[in-house]
MIZAVO-230035 format. One record per atom (N, C-alpha, C): x, z, y; residue in one letter. Coordinates in steps of 0.05 Angstrom, whole numbers, plus 5000, padded with zeros to 4 digits. Atoms other than C-alpha are relative to their C-alpha. Layout:
BEGIN
XZYA...
END
This chain:
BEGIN
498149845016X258557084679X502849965010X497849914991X265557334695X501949794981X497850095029X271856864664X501450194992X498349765008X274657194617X502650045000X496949884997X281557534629X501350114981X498049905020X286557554581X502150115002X496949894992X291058084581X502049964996X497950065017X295657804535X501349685023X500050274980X296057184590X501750235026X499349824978X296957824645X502450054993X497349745009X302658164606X502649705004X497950255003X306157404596X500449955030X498750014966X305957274671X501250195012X498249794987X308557954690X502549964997X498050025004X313457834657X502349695010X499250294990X315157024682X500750125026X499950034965X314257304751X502650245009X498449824998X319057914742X503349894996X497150235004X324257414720X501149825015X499950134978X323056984770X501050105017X499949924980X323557434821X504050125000X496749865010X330657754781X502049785010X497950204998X333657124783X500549785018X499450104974X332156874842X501550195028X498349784980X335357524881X503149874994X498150035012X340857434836X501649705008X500650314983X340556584854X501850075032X499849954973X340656864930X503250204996X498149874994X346757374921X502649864982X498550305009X350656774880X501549905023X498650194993X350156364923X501650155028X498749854980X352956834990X502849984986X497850005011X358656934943X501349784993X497850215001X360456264925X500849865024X499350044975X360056144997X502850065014X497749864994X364856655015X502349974997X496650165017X369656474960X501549655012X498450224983X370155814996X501549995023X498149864981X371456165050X502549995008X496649855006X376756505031X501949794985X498050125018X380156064987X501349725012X500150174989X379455425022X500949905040X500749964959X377255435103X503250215012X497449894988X382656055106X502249934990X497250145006X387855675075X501149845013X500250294996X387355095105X501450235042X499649894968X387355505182X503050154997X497549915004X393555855150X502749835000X498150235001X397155165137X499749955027X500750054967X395054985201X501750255020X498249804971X397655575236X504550035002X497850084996X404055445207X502149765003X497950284990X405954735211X499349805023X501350104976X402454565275X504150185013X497449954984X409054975311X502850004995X498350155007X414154715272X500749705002X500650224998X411454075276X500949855046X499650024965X411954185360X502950115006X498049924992X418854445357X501849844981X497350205002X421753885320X501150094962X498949845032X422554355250X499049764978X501850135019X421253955189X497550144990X504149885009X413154095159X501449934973X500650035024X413254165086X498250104985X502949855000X406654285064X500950054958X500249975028X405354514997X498849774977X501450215030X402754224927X497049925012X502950015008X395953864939X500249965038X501149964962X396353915029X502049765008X498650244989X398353395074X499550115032X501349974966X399253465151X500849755017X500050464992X398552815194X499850175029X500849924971X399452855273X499749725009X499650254970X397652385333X499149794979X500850135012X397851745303X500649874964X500149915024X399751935233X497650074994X502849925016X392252155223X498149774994X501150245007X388251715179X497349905018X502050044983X383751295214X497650115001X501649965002X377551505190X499450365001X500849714988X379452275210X500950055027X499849954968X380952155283X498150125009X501850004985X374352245307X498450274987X501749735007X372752975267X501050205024X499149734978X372253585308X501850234993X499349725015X375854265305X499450184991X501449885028X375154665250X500549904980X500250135030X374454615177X497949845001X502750265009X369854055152X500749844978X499850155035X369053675090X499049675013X499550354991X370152845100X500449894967X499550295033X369352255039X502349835018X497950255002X375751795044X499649884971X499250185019X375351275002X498150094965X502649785021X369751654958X500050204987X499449754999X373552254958X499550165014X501149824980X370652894983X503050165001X497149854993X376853275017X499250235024X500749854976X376453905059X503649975021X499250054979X379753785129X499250255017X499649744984X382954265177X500749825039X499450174980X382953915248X500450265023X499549924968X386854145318X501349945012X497350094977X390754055376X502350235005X498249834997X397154235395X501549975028X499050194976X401254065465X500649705003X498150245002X404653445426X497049754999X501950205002X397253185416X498750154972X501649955018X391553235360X501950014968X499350055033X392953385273X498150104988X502849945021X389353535216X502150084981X499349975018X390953875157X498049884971X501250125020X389053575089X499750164970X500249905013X386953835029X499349824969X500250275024X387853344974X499250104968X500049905023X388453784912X497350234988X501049755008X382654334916X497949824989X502250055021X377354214862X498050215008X501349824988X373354744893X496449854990X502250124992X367654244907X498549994970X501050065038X366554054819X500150304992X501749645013X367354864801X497750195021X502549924982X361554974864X498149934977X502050075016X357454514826X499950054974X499649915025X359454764755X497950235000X501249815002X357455444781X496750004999X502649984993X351055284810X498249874976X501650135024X348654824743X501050304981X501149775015X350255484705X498750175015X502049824986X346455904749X496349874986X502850135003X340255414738X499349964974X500849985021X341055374670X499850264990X501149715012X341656084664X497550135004X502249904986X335156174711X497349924972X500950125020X332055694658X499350164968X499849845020X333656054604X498150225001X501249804989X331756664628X496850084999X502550014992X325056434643X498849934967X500450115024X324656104570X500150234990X499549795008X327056754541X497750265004X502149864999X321457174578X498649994996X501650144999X317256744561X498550074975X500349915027X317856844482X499850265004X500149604999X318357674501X497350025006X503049994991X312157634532X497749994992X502050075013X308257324490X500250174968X499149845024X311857724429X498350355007X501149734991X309558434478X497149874987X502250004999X303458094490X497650074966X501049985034X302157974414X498650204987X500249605013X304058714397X498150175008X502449854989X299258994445X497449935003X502350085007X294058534447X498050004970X501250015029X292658434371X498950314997X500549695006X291959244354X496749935010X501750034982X285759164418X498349744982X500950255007X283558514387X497950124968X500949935026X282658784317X497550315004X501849774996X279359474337X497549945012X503050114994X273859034376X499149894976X501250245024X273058614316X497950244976X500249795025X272659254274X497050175006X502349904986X267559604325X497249745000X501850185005X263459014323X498949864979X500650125034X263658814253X498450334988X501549685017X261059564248X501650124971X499050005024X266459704195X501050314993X500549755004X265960384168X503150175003X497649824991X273360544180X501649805017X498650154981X276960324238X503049994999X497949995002X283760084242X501650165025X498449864979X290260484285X499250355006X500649744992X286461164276X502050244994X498749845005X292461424254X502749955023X498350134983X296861124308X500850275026X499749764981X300261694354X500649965022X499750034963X299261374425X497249915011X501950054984X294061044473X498449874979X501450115024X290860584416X498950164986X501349755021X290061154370X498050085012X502849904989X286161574413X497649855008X503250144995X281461014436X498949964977X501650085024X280760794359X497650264993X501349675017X279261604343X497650055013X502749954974X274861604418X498549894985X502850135002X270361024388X498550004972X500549815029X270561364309X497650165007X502749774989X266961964342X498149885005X502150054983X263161604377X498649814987X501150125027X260761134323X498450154978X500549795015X260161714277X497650205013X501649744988X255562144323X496849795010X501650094995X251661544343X498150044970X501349995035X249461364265X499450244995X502049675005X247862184256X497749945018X502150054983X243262044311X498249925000X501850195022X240161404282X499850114973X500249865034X239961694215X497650185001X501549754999X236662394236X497749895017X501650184989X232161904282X497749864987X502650075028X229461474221X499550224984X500649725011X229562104181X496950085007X502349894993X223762414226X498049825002X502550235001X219861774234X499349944969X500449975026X219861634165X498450364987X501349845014X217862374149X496850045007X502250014982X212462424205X498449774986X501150265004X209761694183X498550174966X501049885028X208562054111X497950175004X501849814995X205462604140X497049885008X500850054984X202062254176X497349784981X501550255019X198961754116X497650174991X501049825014X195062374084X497650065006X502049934983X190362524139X498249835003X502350234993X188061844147X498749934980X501450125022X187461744081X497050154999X501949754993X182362384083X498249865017X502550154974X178462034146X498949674995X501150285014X178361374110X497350034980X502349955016X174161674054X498350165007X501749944983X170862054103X497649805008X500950214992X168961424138X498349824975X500050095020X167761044077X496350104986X503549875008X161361634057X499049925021X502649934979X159061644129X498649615001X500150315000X158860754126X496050044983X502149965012X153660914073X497250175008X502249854988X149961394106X497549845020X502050194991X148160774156X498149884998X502550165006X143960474122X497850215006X502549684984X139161114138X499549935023X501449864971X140661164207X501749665015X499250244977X142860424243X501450125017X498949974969X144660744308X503050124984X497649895009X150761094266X502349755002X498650235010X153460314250X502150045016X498950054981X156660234311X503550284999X498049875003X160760854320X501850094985X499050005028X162860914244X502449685008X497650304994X166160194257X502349965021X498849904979X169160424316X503250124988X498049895015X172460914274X502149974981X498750205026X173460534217X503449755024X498950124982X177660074268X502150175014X498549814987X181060564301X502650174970X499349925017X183360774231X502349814991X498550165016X186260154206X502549895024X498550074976X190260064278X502250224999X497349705004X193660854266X500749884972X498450055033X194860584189X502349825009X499250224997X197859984210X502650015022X499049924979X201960394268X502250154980X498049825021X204660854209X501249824987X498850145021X206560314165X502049815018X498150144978X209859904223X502750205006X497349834992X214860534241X500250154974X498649985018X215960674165X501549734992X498250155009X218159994159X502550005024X497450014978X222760044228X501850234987X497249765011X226160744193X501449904980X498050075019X229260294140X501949855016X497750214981X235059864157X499049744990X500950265012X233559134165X501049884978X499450155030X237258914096X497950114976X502349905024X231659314053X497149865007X502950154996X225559004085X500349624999X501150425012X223158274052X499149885021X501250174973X222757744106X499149674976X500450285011X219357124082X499949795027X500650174976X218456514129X497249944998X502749964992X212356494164X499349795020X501750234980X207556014204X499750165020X500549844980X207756364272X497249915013X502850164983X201655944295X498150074981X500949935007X197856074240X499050335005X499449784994X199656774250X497850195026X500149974969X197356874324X496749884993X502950115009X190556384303X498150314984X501249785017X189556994254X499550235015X501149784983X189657514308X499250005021X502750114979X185857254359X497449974989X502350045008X180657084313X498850334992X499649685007X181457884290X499250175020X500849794977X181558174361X496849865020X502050144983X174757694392X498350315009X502549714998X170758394380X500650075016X499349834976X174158694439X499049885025X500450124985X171558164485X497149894997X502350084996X165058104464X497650085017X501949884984X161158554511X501749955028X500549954972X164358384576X501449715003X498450374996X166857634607X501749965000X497550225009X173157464586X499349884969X499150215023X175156924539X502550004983X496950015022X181057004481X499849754994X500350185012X183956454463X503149904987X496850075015X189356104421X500649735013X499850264981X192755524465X502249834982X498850275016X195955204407X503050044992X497650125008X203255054383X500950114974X499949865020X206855324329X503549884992X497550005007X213855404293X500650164974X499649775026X216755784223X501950175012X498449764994X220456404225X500250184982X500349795022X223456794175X500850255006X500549674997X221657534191X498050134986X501749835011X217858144164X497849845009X502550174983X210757754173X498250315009X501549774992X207758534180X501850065028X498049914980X212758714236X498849785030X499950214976X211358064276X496549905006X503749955003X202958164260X500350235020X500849784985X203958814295X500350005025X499750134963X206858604356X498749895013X501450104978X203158064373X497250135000X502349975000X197258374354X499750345020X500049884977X199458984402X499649915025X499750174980X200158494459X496149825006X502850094992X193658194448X498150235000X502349795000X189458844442X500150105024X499249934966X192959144506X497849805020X500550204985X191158504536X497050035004X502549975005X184058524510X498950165014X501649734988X182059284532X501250035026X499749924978X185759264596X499149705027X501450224984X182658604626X497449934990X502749895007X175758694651X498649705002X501050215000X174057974665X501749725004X497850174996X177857234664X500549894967X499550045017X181757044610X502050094986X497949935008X186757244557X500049794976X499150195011X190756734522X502149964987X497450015024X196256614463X500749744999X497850264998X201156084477X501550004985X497349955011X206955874436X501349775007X498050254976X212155434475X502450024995X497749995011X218255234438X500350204973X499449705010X220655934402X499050185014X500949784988X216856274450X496450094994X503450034996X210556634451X499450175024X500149874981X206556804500X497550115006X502849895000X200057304515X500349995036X501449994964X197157154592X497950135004X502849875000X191457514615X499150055034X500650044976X188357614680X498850385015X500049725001X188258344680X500750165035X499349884964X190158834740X503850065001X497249915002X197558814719X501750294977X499649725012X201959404675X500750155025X499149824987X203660024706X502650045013X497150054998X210360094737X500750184979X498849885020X211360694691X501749854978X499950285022X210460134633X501249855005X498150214995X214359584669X502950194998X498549824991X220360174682X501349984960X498949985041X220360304595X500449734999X498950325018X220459534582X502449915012X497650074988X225659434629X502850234998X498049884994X229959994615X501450185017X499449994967X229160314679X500050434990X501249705001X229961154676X498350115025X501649914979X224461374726X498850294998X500149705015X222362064682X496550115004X502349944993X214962004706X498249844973X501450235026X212861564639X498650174981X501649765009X207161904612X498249834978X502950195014X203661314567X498949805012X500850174977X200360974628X496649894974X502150075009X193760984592X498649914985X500350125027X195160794521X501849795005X499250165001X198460234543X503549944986X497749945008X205260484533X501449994971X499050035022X205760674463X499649704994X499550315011X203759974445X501749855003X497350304977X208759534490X501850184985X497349945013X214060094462X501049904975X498550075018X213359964398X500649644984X498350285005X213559184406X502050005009X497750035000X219259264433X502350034989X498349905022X222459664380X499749754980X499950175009X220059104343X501449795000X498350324995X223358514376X502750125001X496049955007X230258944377X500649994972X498749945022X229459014305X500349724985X499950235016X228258314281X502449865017X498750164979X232758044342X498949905019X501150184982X228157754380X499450185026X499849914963X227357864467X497750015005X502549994988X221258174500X500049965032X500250044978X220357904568X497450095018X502749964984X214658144618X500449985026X500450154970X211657834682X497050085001X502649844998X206958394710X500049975033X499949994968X203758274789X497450164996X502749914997X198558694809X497149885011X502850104999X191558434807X500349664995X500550315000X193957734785X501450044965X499350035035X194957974704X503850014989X497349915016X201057954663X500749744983X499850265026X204957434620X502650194990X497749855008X208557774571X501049874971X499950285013X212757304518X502550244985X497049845021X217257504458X501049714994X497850115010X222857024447X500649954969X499949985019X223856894384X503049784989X497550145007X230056374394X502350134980X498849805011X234856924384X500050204970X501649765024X231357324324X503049954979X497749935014X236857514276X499349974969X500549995033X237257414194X497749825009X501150225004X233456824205X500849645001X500250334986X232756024203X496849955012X502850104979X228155734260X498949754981X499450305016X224855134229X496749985023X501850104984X220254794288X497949824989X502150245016X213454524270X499149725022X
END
């Protein structure tokens, strides 16, 4: 899984780094300028004193330097600025920083002195407000950023919460910019889904009714012809057949009238899943009695509070599949942890069938031989209680196909 990326983290750094970048130009065109200004104020002053009392100085004129300057020749220059070169340059006397103007003249070497300029303490003045302003700055964007971030993140924050809480009116749908329209985009689209589902259970639910009427009719059909057996023996068989075949479409109707309600109307009690599974294995043996495989129940067990008809139907789809599509070997009901699991030794499902359980659109899914409707509607099953259908189909080495039950929703697990 991907870490997650917080925009509200994105929008705060854009903004750190935009500041950064502001005030470090700004930093960089500073400092050129306080350069300059030393320049000018200093270096060409100093070459200016210099240019004028260096040839007064050689023609004998008195030098009178100004407020703050000093000019020293030959051996008038302090010891410790004999040995600078020509040019301006900055020298500590005595743990004074002083800028120094050094050159020659015919009469011999001088220096001009610069005793008075404070230059050096309003450099460093400037540059500690620069850094505290950069500071600032950054502190300042800092709170904006996270204030943007706030404003635009929260709105986004709340409209997932709102879409996910499923809450029948979404917030910002009246909002007249980018927010709005997504809130209004995922209104519709909320709104059109639920017509969908609605008009969805609607027809299952009506069909499922219809659908009760007929059997009832072939039940009491069934029911006279049972009686008739006793007459004719050879009838037993195929009457039971029917009979069987009857209580599997009842039991098919009443499973997808209870999926067309919403899960808060259907009664979940907690249930013995082991028991459960014991009970339909012992239920499906008839399917395995005329050819060599073995059903069997391999033990474990756990509670679970779900529809106990819902979670009868499933597994008991899973084991019948199993049953009629494996011709010899074994088929077997595990339960391992929260899981369960039907093995069998079968010739594998169809890809059609693997394609629907996986989600796969392929458009060639035609049933695959009965097998289909069954596996579909455990699956509808395990989406409706919460619980995960997993399948592990190879060809000619059977199937393990396991519902999850960790996950299952509106429940407590309680492990036996």
């Amino acid at each position: 899984m991907k870490p997650f990326k917080s925009i509200g983290r994105q929008i705060i750094g854009a903004y750190l780094l935009f500041t950064a970048a502001c005030c470090l130009l700004f930093i960089t065109i500073g400092a050129f300028v306080i350069e300059g200004i030393e320049v000018r104020l200093v270096d060409d002053r100093l070459k200016e004193v210099a240019a004028w009392a260096a040839p007064r100085y050689v023609g004998g004129l008195p030098v009178e330097m100004p407020s703050g300057l000093s000019f020293h020749h030959g051996e008038g220059i302090p010891t410790s600025l004999r040995a600078l070169p020509e040019g301006v340059q900055e020298a500590i006397v005595d743990g004074i920083e002083l800028h120094v103007f050094g050159g020659h003249t015919s009469a011999g070497p001088f220096v001009v002195i610069d005793h008075a300029s404070d230059y050096e303490n309003v450099e460093k003045a400037v540059y500690s407000l620069i850094l505290t302003s950069f500071i600032g700055f950054l502190g300042f964007s800092l709170l904006l950023g996270r204030y943007m971030a706030r404003r635009f993140v929260s709105p986004i924050t709340s409209l997932s919460l709102a879409v996910a809480e499923k809450q029948p009116h979404l917030p910002l749908l009246q909002e007249n910019n980018e927010l709005g329209a997504l809130a209004r985009a995922f209104d519709a689209y909320a709104k059109e889904m639920k017509h969908y589902l609605d008009r969805e259970r609607f027809f299952t639910a009506d069909v499922s009714h219809e659908l009760r009427t007929p059997l009832t009719i072939i039940r009491a059909a069934v029911e006279i012809l049972s009686l008739e057996t006793i007459k004719h023996p050879a009838m037993q068989a195929p009457v039971e057949r029917i009979n069987r075949a009857i209580e599997d479409a009842s039991q098919s109707v009443n499973v997808l009238l209870m999926l067309a309600r919403a899960p808060n109307l259907i009664e979940s009690s907690e249930i013995s899943v082991g028991a459960l599974a014991q009970a339909q294995v012992e239920q499906y043996q008839f399917l395995v009695r005329d050819k060599p495989v073995k059903l069997t129940f391999a033990g474990g067990d756990f509670r679970l509070k779900v529809p106990a008809k819902l979670l009868e139907s499933a597994l008991g789809n899973l084991i019948r599949n199993a049953c009629l599509y494996t011709d010899r070997g074994t088929v077997a009901v595990e339960i391992t942890g929260y899981k369960i699991q039907v093995h069998d030794t079968g010739a594998g499902l169809p890809d059609a069938v693997m394609a629907m359980l996986l989600d796969e659109q392929t458009g060639s899914y035609v049933g695959s031989e009965g097998t289909g409707l069954g596996l579909a509607l455990v699956k509808r099953i395990c989406e409706y209680i919460g619980a995960t259908l997993r399948v592990v189909s190879k060809s000619d080495q059977g199937s393990v196909i396991e519902i999850d039950c960790s996950t299952a929703q509106s429940t407590a697990l309680t492990k036996s």
